[in-house]
N, C-alpha and C positions, 0 to 999 in steps of 0.2 A: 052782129053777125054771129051766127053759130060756131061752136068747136071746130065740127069737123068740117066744114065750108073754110074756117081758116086755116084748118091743117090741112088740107084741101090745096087753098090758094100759095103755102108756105112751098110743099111740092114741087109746086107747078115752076116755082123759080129754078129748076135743074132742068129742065127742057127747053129753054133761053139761050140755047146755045150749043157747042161743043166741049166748052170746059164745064159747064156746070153736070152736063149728062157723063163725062168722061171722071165725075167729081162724083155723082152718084152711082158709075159704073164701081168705082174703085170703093165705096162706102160700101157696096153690097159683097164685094167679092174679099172685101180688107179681113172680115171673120174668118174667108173659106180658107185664108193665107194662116190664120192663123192656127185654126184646129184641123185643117187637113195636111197640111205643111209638119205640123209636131206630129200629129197622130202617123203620118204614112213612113216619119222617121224611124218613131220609134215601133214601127206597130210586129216586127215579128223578129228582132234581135237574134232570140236562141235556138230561130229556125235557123242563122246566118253564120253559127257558131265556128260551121267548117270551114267558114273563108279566114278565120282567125291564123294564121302562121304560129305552131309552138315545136319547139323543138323536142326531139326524145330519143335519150341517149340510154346504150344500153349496156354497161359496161360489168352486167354478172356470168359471173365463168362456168354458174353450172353446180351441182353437188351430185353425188351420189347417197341414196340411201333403201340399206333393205336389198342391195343389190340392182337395184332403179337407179335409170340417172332421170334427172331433176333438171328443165333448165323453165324456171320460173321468168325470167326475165325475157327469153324468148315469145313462152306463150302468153306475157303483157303485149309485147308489145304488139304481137300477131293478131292478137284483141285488138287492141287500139288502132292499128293502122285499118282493120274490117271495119270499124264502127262507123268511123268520120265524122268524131267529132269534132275533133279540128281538122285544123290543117297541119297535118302532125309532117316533120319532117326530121328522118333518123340519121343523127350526126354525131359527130366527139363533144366528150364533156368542155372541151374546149375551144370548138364552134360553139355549143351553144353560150357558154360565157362570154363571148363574142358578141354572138349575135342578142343575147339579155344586154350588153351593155350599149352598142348600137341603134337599137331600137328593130333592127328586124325580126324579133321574134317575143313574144308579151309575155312568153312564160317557157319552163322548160321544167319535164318530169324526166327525172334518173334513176334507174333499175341500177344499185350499188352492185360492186362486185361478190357481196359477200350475201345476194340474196337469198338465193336458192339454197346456201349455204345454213343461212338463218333458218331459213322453211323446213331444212331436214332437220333441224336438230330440234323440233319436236316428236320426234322417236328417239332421242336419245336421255343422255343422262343432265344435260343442260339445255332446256330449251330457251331459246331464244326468238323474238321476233324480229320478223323483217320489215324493211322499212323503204319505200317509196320516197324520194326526194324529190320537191316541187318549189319550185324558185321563180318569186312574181318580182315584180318591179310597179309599182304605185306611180312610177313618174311616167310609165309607157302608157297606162292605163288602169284607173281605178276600179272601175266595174268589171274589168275583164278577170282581174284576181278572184273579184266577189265571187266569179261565174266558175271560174276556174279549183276554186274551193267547194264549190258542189259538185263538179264534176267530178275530180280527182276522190272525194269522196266516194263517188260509187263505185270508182275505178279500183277502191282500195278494199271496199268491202267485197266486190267480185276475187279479189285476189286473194283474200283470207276466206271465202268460202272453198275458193278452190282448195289453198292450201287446210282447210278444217275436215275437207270431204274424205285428202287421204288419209289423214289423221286418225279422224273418226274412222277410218277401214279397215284401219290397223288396229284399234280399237273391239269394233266388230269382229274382226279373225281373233283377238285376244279372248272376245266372248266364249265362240267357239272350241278355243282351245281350253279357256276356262271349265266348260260344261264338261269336253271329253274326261279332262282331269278330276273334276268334283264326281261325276259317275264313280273311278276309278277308286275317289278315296274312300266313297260308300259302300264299296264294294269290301275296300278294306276294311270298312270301321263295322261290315258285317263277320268279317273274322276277326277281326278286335273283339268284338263282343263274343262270340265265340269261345277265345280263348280267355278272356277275363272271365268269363263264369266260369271256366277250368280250376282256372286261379282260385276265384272266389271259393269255389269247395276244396279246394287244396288249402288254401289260408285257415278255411273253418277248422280242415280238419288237422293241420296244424297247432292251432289253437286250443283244439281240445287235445293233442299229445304234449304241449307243453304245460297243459293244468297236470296230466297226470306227472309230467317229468318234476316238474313243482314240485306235487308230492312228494315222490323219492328223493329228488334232492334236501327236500327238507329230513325225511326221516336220516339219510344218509349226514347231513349236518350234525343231527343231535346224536348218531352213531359214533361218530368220530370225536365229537364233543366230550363222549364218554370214555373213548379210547384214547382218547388226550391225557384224561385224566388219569385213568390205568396207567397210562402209559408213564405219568409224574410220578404214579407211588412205584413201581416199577424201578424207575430211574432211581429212584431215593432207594428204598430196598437193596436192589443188587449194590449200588454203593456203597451200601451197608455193608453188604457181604464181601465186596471186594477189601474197605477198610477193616474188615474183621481179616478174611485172610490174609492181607498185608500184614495185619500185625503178629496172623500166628507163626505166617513163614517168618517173620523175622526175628521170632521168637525162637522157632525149630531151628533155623537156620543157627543165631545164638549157643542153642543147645548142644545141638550137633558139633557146632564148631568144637566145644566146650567137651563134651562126652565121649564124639567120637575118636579121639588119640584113645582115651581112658578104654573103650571098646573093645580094641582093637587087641589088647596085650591082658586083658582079664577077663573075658571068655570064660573062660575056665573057671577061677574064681567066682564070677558071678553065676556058673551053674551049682556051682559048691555050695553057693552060701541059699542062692533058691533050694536045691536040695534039704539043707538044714533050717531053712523058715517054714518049707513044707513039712518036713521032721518034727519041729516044733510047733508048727500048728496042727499037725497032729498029733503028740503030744499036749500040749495047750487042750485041743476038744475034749480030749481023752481023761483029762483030769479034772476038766471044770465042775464034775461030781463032786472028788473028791474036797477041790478049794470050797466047796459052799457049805460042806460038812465040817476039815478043820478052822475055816475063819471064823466062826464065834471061842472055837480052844484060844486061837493062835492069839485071837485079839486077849482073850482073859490073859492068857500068858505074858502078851508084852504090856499089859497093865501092870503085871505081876512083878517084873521085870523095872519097871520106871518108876514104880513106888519105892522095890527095892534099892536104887539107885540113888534116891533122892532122900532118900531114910539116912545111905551111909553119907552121902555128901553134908547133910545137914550136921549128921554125928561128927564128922571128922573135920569139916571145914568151916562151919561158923562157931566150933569151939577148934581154934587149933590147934592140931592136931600131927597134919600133914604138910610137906611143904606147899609152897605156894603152887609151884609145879603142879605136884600131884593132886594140888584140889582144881586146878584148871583142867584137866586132862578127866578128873573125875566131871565135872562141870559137864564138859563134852560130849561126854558119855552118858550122861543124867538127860542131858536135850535130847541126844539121840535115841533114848529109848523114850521120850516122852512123844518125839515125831513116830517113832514105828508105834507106837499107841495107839496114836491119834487116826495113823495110817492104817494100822489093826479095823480100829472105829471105822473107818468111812469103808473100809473095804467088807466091815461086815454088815455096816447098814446099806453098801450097795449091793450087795447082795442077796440081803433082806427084801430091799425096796427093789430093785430089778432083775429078778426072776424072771420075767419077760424077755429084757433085754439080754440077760443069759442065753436066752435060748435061740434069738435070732445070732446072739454074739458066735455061738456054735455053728450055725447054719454058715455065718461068713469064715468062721475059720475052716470053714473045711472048704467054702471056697476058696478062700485064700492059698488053702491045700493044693488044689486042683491048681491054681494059677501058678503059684509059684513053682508047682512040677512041669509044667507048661513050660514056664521059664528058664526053667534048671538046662528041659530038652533043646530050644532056640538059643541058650545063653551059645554054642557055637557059631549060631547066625546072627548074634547081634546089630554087628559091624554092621554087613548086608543090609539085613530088615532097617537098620538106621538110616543109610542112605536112602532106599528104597523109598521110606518115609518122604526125606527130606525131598527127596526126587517130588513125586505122588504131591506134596505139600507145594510148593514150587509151581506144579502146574496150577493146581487146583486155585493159587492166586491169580497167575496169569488168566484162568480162562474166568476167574470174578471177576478181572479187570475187564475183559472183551468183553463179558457179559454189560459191565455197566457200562462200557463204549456205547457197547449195541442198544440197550437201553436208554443212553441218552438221546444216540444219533434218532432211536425209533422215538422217542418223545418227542425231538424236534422237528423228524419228518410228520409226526402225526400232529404238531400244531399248525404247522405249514398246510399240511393237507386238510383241518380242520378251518384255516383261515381262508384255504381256498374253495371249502366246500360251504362256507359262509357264502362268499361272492361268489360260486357256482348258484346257490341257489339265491341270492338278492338279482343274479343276472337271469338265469331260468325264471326270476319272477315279472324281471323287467320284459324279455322274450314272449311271457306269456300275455304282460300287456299290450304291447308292440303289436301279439300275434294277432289279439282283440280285437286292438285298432285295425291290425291290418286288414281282417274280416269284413270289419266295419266298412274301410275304406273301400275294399274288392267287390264290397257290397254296391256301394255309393257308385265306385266307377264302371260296375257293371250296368248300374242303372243308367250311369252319364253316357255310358257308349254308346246303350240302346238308343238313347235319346239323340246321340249325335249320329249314332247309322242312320235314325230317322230324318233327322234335321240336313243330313249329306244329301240322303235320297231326294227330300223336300226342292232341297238348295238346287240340286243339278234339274228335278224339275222347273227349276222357275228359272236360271239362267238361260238366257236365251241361246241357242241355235240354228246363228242363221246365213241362210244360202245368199252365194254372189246375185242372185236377184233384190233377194231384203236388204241385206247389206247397203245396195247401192242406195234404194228407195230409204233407208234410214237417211244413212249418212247424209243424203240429200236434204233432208228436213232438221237433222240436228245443223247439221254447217250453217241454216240459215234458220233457224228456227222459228223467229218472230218478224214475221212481212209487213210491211205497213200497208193496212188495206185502206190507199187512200180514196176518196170519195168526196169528190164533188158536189155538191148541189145543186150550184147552179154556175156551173164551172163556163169561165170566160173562155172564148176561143184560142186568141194570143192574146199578147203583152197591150198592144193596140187597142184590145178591146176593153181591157183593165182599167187601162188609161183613160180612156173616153170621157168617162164622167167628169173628169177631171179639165181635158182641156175645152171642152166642148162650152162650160159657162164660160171659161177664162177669155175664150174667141167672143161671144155674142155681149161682155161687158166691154172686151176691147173694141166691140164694134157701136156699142151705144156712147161709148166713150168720145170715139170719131166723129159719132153721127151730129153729137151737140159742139163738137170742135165748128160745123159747118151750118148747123142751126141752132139761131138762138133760145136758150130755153123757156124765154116767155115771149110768148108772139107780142114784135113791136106794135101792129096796126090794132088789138085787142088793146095794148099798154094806152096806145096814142088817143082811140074812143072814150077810152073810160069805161072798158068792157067790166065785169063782175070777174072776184081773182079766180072763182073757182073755175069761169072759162077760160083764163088766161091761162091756167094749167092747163088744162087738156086740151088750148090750144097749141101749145109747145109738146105735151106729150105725143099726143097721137101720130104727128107726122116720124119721130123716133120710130113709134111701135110698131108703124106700117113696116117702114126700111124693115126694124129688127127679125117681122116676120118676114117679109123678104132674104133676110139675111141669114136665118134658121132654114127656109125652104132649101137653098143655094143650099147651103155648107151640109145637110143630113143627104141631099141628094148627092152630092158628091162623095162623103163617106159610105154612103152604104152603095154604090153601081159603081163607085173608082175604084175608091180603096176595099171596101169588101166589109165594113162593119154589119154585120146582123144582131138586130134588136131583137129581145122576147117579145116587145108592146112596141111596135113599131107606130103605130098610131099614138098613143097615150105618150110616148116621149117626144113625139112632135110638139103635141096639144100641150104639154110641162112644159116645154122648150117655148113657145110661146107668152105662157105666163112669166117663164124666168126672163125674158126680152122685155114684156110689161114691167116688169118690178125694176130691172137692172133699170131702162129707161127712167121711169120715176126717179129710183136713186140719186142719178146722176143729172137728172134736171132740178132736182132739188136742191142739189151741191153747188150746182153753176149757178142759180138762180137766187141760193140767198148769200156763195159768198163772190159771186163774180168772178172773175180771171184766175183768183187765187182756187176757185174752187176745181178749176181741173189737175190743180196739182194734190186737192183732195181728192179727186179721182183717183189718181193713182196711185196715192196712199194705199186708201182703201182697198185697190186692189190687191197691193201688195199683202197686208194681213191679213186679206181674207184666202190669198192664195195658199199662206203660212202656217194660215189655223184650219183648212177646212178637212185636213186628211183625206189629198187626194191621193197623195203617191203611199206615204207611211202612214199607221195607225196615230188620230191626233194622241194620243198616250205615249207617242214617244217621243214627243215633243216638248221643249219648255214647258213649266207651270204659266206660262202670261199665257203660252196660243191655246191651252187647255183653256183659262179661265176665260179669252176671249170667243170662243171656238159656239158657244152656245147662242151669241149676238151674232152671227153674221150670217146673212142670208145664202152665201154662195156653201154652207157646211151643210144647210137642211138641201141644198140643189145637188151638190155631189151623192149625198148619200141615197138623196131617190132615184137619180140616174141610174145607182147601180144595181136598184131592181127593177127598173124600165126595161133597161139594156139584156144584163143577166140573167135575171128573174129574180124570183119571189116573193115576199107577200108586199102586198100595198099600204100598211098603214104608216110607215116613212113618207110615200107620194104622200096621202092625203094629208099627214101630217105638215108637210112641204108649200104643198097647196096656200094651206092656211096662213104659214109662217110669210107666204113672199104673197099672201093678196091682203094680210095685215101691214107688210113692207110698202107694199104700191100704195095703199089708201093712206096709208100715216105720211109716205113721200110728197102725196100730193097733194095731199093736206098743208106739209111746210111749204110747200112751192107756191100753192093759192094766198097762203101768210105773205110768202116773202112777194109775189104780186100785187098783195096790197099795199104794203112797203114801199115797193118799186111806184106804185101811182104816186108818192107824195116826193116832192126834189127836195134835197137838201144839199149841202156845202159839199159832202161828200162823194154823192154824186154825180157834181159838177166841178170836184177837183178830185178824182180817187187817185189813192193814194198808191195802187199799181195797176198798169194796164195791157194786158199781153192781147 
């Protein structure tokens, strides 16, 4: 008999009754239990967000700033109660701690007191951030936190845009008042420059009065330098003169002491005696004729005279003659006429010989004349004229003294002023460098000014100034700057639809699973003929794959007109879905067929790892290293992932790749099932005693 005349006749044994058809009712509909049951569970969660009960508590007081008052915590929560996203209910921090530890409520956000507070004091000198408090509980519910931490996430960046927008406002009015000021200071730094090139030719001309001061101070250095020196021989000189008339006054002084008693009482006398020096010096001129006529007599006379003497001394005294006495006494007398001889002699060879000197000797005695008459006349004013002197002498010391005072003092002011006109002119030379520089520099910062009147004017160009319309459209885009432009491809409807691929094989293997629970997987009557194995296979197969596509029909018509699932390829994930029913059958007739009873407990082995590895819910990459490395063997990972471009869309070479994988799966399945058929024809001990039997 043929395959499918026996898979045919295998059927037919559920129409035999009521429990057999009530046994096939439940095989067909066992899948729809499964993947319309999980899918209509899960299928739109975060549509359902608002039935969630969380508490929100709002205990901020408020701030002021800028003269604004601030209640940040209000307009959270004014947000949050509009939105609905949860089921938000506004009570005390200590309801809600209550109701967190109870279980009436999965989660609770708290606006602190010191929110707003936080918010303003980014216009201040300390800014700080504020902070949202958000309190889950893992034991109320694990995924609701997960949901809960997305949410609260945006709820947190909406509240940091708000508070960045005044920020930023305050910011933008800073612009503004930036600009007016940077104007202003261009404005100044246009009289700056201005008055620096005042300066600047001021400085130059400076500059050049202190070359010329240079000059003079220097000629005025080497003036003084000179008068220094004057001014030392000066000082030495008049000391000079002061110690000369020190010593004359104290000479006169002396004298007068000495004279003037004498003065005072011979007056008289000493005109007498001038009278007779002038008498006698006239006399004296009067005759020095005559002396130069008799001094050659007088001298032959007293030659005459001392020979005569010495004639009788020899005659009378070295024969004696005379007493001793009288030749002494003659002796005496014999000398003395040999000194007037002699005297004689020189007085007539001066006479002789200074003939000249004569004549000037005349010339002075008649001054001497003249003086001593002179003398004769004042000898009654001596006294007088003496002190008069001493007086006259007296000052004439004192005012050498003040003279050499005044000469030292002028020395030592002209070193001083000499030392100063040194450092007059090393400091006029320092001044005239300084002045240089300064030029230099007045020069430099005449040019820096230009460039900064330029660079002000530039500056206050390009700062912005901008109106409460820009302002607002700024700050708008800085507060949030970078948007997520997110984009879809082939974007699932809901959560349900996500999931699809996923439980959709998971149903149709739990149903082929079932199916061989109630038929056996190699047709007995094919075993009992001694039919060929390859028909014993696909006589146990095919009746499976009817059901299965029966069981595919059922469960996508229910998903897509109950629950609401929409395919991109509503046709082509039918026509999949029946190959994946083809191949899971094989599988699991294979299993049962070559290891018996034991093999549906390999059924659902297999399903278990393959539900583990095939990344229906998380990416297999975040999975263990074993469901990775087994993840590329099992057929339900190439079925999920073509689903999810049946369902979602886009491109088909995963299907066709899919295709391949699960109709290489069916033929190699039943290829071991046709083995273990042949198998099954021969009995042995084993299977006539197995050794488990469910």
């Amino acid at each position: 008999m043929r395959s499918p005349k026996l898979a045919a006749l295998e059927l037919r044994r559920f129409g035999r009754g009521k429990l057999p058809r009530a046994a096939l009712v439940a095989l067909l509909l066992l899948p729809l239990l499964y993947g319309a049951l999980y899918l209509w569970s899960f299928w739109d969660p975060y549509g359902r967000l608002d039935r969630i009960p969380v508490a929100l508590v709002n205990d901020d007081r408020g701030a002021t700033a800028d003269g604004k008052r601030i209640t940040a915590g209000d307009d959270i929560t004014e947000g949050l109660l509009d939105s609905e996203v949860f089921d938000w209910h506004e009570v005390s921090a200590e309801q809600a701690r209550a109701g967190m530890e109870d279980g009436t409520y999965y989660l609770s956000l708290t606006m602190p007191a010191d929110l707003s507070r936080r918010i303003a004091s980014n216009a201040g000198d300390s800014p700080r951030t504020g902070a949202l408090q958000v309190r889950t509980d893992d034991a109320n519910n694990y995924i609701v936190g997960q949901i809960s931490r997305t949410v609260f996430s945006e709820v947190r960046t909406a509240a940091s845009t708000k508070a960045s927008r005044s920020f930023l406002d305050k910011i933008f009015v800073s612009f503004s008042d930036i600009h007016g000021a940077t104007a202003r200071a261009a404005d100044g730094a246009d009289d700056l420059e201005g008055g620096i090139g005042k300066a600047e030719k001021g400085s130059k001309d400076l500059a050049d009065g202190l070359k010329d001061a240079r000059k003079g101070s220097g000629s005025l250095a080497t003036g003084l330098e000179k008068l220094d020196k004057g001014a030392g021989t000066l000082q030495t000189g008049t000391q000079q003169v002061a110690d000369g008339t020190r010593t004359l006054a104290d000479k006169v002084n002396g004298v007068a002491a000495r004279v003037g008693p004498f003065l005072e009482g011979e007056e008289k006398a000493i005109g007498d005696t001038a009278r007779l020096v002038a008498d006698s010096a006239g006399v004296v001129r009067d005759n020095l004729d005559t002396l130069v006529k008799a001094a050659p007599t007088a001298a032959k006379g007293a030659h005459t005279a001392s020979d005569a003497l010495a004639a009788v001394y020899t005659a009378r005294c070295e024969t004696p003659v005379l007493p001793d006495p009288a030749c002494a006494d003659l002796k005496k007398a014999g000398d003395t006429a040999a000194d007037v001889a002699a005297v004689a002699d020189d007085l007539d060879t001066l006479i002789a010989d200074q003939d000249g000197d004569l004549r000037t000797m005349r010339t002075r005695l008649g001054t001497l004349q003249q003086q001593a008459l002179a003398l004769a006349d004042r000898a009654p004013h001596l006294s007088e004229d003496l002190d008069d002197a001493v007086t006259r002498i007296n000052a004439l010391d004192a005012g050498a003294r003040k003279v050499a005072a005044g000469a030292k003092e002028l020395h030592t002011g002209l070193g001083t002023a000499r030392a100063g006109a040194t450092d007059l002119n090393e400091g006029v030379g320092r001044l005239e460098t300084g002045a240089e520089d300064l030029s230099g520099g007045m020069y430099k910062l005449s040019d820096g000014s230009g460039k900064l009147a330029a660079g002000l004017h530039d500056g206050a160009e390009r700062i912005p100034d901008y109106d409460e319309r820009e302002r607002d459209a700024r700050t708008g885009v800085m507060a949030d700057p970078v948007r997520l432009a997110s984009q879809d491809l082939h974007k699932a409807a809901n959560y349900g639809t996500g999931f699809a691929p996923y439980f959709i094989p998971l149903s149709l293997w739990v149903g082929a699973m079932v199916a061989y629970m109630l038929i056996p997987p190699m047709n007995r009557r094919a075993l009992a003929t001694g039919a060929p194995a390859w028909r014993i296979a696909l006589a146990g197969w095919l009746p499976v794959v009817a059901i299965g596509v029966l069981q595919t029909t059922a469960l996508m018509a229910v998903l897509h007109w109950a629950i609401g699932l929409e395919m991109a390829r509503a046709a082509g994930t039918v026509g999949f879905l029946f190959l994946v029913t083809a191949c899971f059958a094989a599988l699991v007739q294979w299993l049962g067929a070559r290891f018996g009873p034991a093999g549906r407990i390999l059924v659902l082995a297999l399903l278990m790892l393959q539900l583990t590895s095939a990344g229906g819910t998380y990416p297999v990459q975040t999975s263990p290293g074993f469901f990775n490395a087994v993840h590329p063997y099992l057929p339900m990972s190439y079925v999920v992932e073509a689903l999810r471009r049946l369902i979602t869309g886009g491109g088909l070479e995963p299907v066709w790749h899919a295709c391949v994988v699960l109709v290489a799966f069916t033929a190699g399945a039943l290829a071991l099932t046709a083995l273990a058929a042949r198998r099954r024809q021969v009995w042995t001990l084993d299977r006539l005693h197995p050794e488990l039997s469910l």
